[in-house]
C-alpha positions, 0 to 999 in steps of 0.5 A: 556670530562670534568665531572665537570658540569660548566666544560662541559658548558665551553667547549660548550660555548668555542666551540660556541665562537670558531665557531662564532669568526672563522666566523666573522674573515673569513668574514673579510679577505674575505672583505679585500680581495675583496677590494685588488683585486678591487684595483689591478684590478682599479674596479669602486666600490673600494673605497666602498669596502675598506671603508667595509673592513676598518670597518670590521677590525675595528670590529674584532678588536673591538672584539679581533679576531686581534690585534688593530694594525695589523687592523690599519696596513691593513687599512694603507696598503689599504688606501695607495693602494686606494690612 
């Protein structure tokens, strides 16, 4: 543990980033996820499911938790799969 004052306030703001980033990034592999599964299951909610996840991706990337392309890359991918 850091003795520096800003230091130790660094590493709660850093843990605090770090839990709010993980959460926001497993809620949008779970969106992701579910909209694959109706897809390969031909659900009748599907397409909805793959317009929250596309704008799940957009916002993570929006926030940096992934990279511009790689969302642009899984919307792709899905969007090819809705079609």
């Amino acid at each position: 543990m850091p003795n520096i004052k800003s230091a130790i306030k660094r590493v709660k703001v850093a843990e605090k980033a770090n839990a709010a980033n993980a959460q926001a990034k497993s809620a949008m592999r779970t969106t992701v996820k579910k909209a694959e599964q109706a897809l390969a299951n031909n659900a009748d909610n599907a397409n909805e499911l793959v317009l929250a996840a596309s704008k799940a991706l957009d916002s993570a990337a929006s926030k940096g938790l992934i990279h511009k392309n790689a969302a642009a890359r899984k919307k792709s991918r899905l969007a090819k799969k809705a079609n």
